[in-house]
N, C-alpha and C positions, 0 to 999 in steps of 0.2 A: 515428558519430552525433554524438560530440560535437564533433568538427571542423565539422559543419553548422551546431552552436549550437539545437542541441536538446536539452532534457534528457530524463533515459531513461523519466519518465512521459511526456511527450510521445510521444517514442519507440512505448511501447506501445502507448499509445491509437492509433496510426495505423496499427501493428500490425493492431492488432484490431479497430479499423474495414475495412481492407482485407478480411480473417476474415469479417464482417457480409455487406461487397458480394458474396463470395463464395458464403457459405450464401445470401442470397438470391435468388441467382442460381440456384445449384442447384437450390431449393426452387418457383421458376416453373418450370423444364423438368419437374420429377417431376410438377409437378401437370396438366402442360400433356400428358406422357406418360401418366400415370393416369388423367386422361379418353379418352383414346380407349380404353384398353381395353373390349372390351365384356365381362360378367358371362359365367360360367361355366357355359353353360347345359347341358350334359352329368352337371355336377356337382349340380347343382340338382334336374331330373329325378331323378338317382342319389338323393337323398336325401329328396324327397319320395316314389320307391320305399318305398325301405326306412320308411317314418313310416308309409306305408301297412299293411306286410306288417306290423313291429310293433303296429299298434292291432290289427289281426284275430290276432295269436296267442293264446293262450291261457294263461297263468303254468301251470307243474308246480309240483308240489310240492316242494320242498327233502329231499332224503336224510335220514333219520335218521340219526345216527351216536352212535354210545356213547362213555362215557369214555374209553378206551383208544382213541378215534381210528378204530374200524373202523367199517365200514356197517352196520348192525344190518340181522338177519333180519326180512323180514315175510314173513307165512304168506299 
């Protein structure tokens, strides 16, 4: 590097410009990849299922339990 007549800030920064062209290079193809996927529409479904079946259940009541950590008797 120094044989070129460059000093080593030099150096860097062209370093890490090249680093730049690169990430943004990478970062159009993901984005370019990322739109064609289409949305997860099996999963979606899946979990508007299940929003469904949760709002119609019904909450239980929570177990008693005593000091000592067991299930208390109810008559």
């Amino acid at each position: 590097i120094h044989n070129l007549g460059l000093g080593l800030a030099w150096s860097f920064l062209i370093v890490a410009g090249a680093y730049v062209v690169i990430a943004v290079i990478a970062a159009l193809i993901a984005v370019r990849f990322f739109k064609k996927l289409s949305p997860p529409e099996r999963t979606i479904a899946g979990a508007k299922a299940t929003a469904d079946v949760l709002k119609s259940a019904k909450p239980r009541p929570a177990p008693s339990v005593s000091g000592d950590g067991h299930k208390a008797l109810t008559p």
